[in-house]
N, C-alpha and C positions, 0 to 999 in steps of 0.2 A: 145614520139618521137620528139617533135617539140624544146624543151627546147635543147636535141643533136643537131639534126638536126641546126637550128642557132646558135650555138657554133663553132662548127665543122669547119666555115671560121676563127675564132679569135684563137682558141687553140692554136694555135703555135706561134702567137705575143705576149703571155705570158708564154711561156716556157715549155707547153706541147703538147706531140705527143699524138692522140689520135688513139686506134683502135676498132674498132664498132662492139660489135659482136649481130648477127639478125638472126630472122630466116628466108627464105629462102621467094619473096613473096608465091609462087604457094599454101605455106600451110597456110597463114596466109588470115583469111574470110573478107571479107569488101573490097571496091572499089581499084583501082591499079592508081595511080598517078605517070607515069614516068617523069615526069616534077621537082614531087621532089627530084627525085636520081640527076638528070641535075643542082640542083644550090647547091651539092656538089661540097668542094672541088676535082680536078681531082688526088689528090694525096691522098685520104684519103683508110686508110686502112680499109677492111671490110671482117668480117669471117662469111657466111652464114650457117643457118646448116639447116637439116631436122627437121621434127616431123611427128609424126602418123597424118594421113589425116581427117579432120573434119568425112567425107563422112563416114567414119568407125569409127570413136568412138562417133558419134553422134546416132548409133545406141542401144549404153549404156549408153546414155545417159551424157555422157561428149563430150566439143566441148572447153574447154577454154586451151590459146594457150598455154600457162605456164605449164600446165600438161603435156598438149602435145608434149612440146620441150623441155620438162625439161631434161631428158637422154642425149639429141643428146646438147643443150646448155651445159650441164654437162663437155663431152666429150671434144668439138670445145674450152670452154674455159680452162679448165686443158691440151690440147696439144697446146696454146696459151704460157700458162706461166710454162712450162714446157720448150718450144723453149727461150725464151727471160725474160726480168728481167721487170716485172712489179709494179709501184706504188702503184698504186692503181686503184679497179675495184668500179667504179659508176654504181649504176641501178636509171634511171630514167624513171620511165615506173608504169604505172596503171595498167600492168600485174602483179600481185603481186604474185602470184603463183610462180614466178622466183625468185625472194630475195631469199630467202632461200640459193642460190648456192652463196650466200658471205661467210655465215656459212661454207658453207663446203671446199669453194676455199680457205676459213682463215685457216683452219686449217690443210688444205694438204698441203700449200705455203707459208704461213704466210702472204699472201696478205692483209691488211686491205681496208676496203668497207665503202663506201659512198651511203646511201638513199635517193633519193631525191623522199618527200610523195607529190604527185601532187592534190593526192583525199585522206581520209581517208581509211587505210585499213579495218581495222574492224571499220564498219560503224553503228554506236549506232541511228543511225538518224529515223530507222523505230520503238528503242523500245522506244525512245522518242515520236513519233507520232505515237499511233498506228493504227489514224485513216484514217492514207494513205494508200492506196493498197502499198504491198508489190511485185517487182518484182517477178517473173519467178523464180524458185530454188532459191530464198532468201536465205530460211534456208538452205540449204546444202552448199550452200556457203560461209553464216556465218560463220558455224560448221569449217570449212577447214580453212577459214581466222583468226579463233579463235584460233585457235590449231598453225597456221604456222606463226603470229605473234610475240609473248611470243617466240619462236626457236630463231627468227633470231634478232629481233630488238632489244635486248639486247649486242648482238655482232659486230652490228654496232660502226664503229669508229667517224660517224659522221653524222647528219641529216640535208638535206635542205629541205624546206616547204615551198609555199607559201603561208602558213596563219602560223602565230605566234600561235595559238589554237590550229593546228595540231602538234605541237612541247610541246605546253603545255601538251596535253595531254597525248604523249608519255612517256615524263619525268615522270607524273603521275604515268603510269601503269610501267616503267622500269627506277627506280632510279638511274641506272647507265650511262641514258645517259645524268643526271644531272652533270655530271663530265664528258663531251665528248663534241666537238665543235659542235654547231648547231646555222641555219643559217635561217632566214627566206629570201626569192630569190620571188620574180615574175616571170611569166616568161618574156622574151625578144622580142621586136619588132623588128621585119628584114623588113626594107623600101625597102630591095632589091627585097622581093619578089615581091612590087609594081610596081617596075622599069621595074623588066621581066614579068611581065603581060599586061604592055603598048606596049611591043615588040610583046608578043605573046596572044594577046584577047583572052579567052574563051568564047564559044557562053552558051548563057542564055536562060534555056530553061521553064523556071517559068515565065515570064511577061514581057511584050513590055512597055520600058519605055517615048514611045511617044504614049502611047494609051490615054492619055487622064486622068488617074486616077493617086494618088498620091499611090506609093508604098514605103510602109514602111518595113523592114527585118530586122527578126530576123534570126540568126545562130547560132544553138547548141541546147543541149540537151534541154527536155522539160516536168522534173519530177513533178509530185506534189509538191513536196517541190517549185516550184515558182507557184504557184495557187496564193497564197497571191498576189504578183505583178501582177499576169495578171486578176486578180479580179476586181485590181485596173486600172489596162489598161483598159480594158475589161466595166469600169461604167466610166471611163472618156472619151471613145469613145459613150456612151451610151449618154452622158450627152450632148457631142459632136451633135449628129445624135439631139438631141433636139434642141438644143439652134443654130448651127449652121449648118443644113444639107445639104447648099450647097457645103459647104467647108467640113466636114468631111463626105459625102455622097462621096466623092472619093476616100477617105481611101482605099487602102486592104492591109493587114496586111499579109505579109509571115513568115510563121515558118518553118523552114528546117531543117531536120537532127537532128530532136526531141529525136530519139530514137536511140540506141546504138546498138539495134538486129541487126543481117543482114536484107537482103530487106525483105526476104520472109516471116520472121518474127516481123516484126518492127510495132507498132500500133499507132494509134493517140492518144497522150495527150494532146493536147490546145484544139482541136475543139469540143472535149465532153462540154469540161467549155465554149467556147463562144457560144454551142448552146443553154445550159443552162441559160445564160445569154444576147441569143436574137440578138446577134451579128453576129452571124457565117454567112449572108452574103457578112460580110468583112472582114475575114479570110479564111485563108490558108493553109492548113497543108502539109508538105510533109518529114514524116515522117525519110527518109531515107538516112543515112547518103550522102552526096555527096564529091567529091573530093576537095580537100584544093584550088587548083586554081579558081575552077569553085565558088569555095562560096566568094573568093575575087572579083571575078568579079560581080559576084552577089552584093555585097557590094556597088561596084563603078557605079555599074548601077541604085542602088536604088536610090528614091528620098529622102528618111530618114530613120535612124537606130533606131531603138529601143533594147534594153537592160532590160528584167526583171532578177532582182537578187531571189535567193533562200532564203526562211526563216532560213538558217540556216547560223549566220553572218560569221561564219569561211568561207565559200563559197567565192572564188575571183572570177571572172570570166574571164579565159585567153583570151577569147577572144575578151577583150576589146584594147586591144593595136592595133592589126587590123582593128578595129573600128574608134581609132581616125586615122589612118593613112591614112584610105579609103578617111577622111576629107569634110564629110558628118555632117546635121544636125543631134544630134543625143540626143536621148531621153531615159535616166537611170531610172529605178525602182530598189529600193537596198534597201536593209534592212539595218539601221542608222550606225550598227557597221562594216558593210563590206568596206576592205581596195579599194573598188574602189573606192570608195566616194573620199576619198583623191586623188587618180588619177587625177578624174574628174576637182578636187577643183584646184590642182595645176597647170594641165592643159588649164582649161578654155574650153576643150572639149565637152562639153555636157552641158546638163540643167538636175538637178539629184532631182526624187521624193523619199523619203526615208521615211520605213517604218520600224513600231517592237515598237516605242513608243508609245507615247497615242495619236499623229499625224496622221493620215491617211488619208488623203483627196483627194475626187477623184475630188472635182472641183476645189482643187488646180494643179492636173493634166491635167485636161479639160483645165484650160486656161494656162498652161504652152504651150500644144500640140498646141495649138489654137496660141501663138504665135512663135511658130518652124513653124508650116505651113504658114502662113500669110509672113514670109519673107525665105523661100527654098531657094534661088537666092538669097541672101547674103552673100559679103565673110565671111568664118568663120576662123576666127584668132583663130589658138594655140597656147601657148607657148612651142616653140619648146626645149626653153633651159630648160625649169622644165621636158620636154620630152627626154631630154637627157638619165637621171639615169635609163631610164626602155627601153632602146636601146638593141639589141643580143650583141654587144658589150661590153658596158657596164657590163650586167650581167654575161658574162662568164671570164671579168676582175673579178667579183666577187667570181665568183666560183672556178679561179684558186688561188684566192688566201686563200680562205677557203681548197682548198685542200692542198697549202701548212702548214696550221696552223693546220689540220688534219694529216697530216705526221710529224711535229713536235712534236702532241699532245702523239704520239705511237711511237716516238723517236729511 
């Protein structure tokens, strides 16, 4: 959502109109953020549709929103381009269950579609490790993503990814989009959203940042696949709590919005591992997704950011460009090949531990953390002008113009 979402003010300073089509919120599960519809533009267009209600098809056991809006998106967008003369239809969305309706809008319209792969759709990550717990309906979800892949992504006109690996791969398993534009995109930083969060504070309901202790925060998912890095977190706080327990005896470490369930379902994955490793005093877990404003504020509130990256180096993590804008000390764990490293490097953003070669050292992280803490209250100089190219701006200057070289491409 957020890659449209920040687009949606530039679209039309590069010469396209854009129109949104969504599904309605009342049916879609997870937290309600009106603040986001508010730093839309007021002219943008938007076609809301229905879907069958979680509350009943959760009783058969399907709840994902793509199934469930799939009919009524069907519908909303075939009397869309039915009415008016459309370019092209973009899905940018980790609902993948929706793609497919490019296949079928291609061929009733002649509409050509744009992918943009945020996460890997068919996801090989658990038969590589088998030795990670595998989510909730894993396999039935597999099965479906396997099958609805191989449909649609070969009839794509064109792929944007932010990992170059997600795009390798694809070409891999569908030679044809070896001959089709593709594009790898970060996603885009919007400063604006920081400007109207200074207008409009949200209250913090996780930690009191004049209590006395240094609060560190993390934001975002929180799968096994980054164990590695919080291992590593996790024995350089230990090492910490030895060598220097005045100063890292104040630590407490928040983790938010670990998991992707809704509330009622959502469980903890850090605090199993830091109790395992002796820590879980100075952690935190709160599992549950929260709203995009309140975790910017959260952000701005903390005393330092911490960052652990996934073992798996195709992994970017979007959420790093909110990070450096928050303009907080902040502390990266990354595994060597992940493109944020470069971010980082170019930026001057952060101090970055990085792991995956024969390097691992957690009291190279001890005394990195050790000197973030010791000077907090220091100004922290970015470079703004290497911060330019990964701007919302910027990147949807990029996107429109891959979509013009995609509409040339299908002539």
């Amino acid at each position: 959502m957020h890659r449209v979402r920040v687009s949606l003010p530039h679209f039309r300073e590069f010469d396209w109109n854009a129109t949104v089509l969504t599904v309605a919120p009342k049916f879609v599960e997870g937290s309600r953020e009106p603040l986001l519809a508010e730093y839309l533009p007021g002219d943008t267009a938007i076609a809301r549709t229905s879907a069958l209600p979680a509350r009943w098809t959760r009783k058969a056991g399907l709840g994902n929103l793509g199934l469930r809006a799939f009919p009524f998106l069907y519908s909303a967008g075939s009397r869309l381009m039915a009415r008016a003369s459309f370019d092209l239809v973009y899905f940018s969305t980790t609902v993948f269950t929706s793609i497919p309706l490019g296949r079928l809008w291609k061929r009733r319209f002649g509409v050509p579609f744009v992918v943009d792969m945020q996460d890997p759709w068919v996801n090989d990550y658990y038969d590589q490790h088998p030795e990670v717990q595998k989510p909730p309906k894993h396999g039935i979800a597999s099965r479906l993503h396997r099958a609805l892949e191989p449909w649609s992504m070969p009839a794509a006109d064109g792929v944007i990814a932010v990992s170059g690996a997600y795009i390798d791969t694809l070409a891999d398993r569908y030679p044809s989009l070896q001959r089709k534009p593709c594009m790898v995109l970060p996603f885009g930083a919007a400063p604006r959203d920081f400007e109207g969060l200074r207008q409009t504070p949200q209250a913090n309901r996780f930690f009191d940042p004049a209590d006395g202790k240094i609060h560190v925060v993390y934001i975002g998912r929180g799968g096994q696949d980054m164990w590695t890095a919080l291992r590593l977190v996790f024995s350089g706080l230990q090492a910490g709590l030895r060598e220097s327990p005045e100063l890292f005896g104040r630590l407490r470490l928040h983790f938010i919005g670990t998991d992707y369930a809704p509330a009622e379902r959502s469980r903890k994955n850090v605090e199993p591992l830091a109790e395992s490793m002796g820590v879980l005093e100075h952690v935190r877990e709160h599992p549950q997704r929260i709203p995009y404003f309140e975790g910017l504020q959260v952000l701005l509130d903390a005393h330092m950011l911490l960052l652990p990256g996934s073992d798996d180096p195709r992994y970017t993590p979007s959420k790093l460009y909110p990070y450096i804008l928050a303009r907080k000390p902040l502390l990266a764990v990354l595994h060597e090949n992940s493109g944020a490293c470069d971010v980082l490097r170019a930026t001057g953003a952060g101090r970055t531990i990085t792991f995956g070669g024969a390097r691992e050292n957690a009291a190279e992280l001890y005394r990195t953390w050790g000197e973030l803490l010791t000077n907090l209250a220091a100004i922290h100089e970015i470079n703004w002008v290497a911060f330019e190219p990964f701007t919302a701006r910027e990147m949807t200057r990029r996107q429109c113009e891959f979509f013009e070289r995609v509409l040339a491409s299908v002539g």
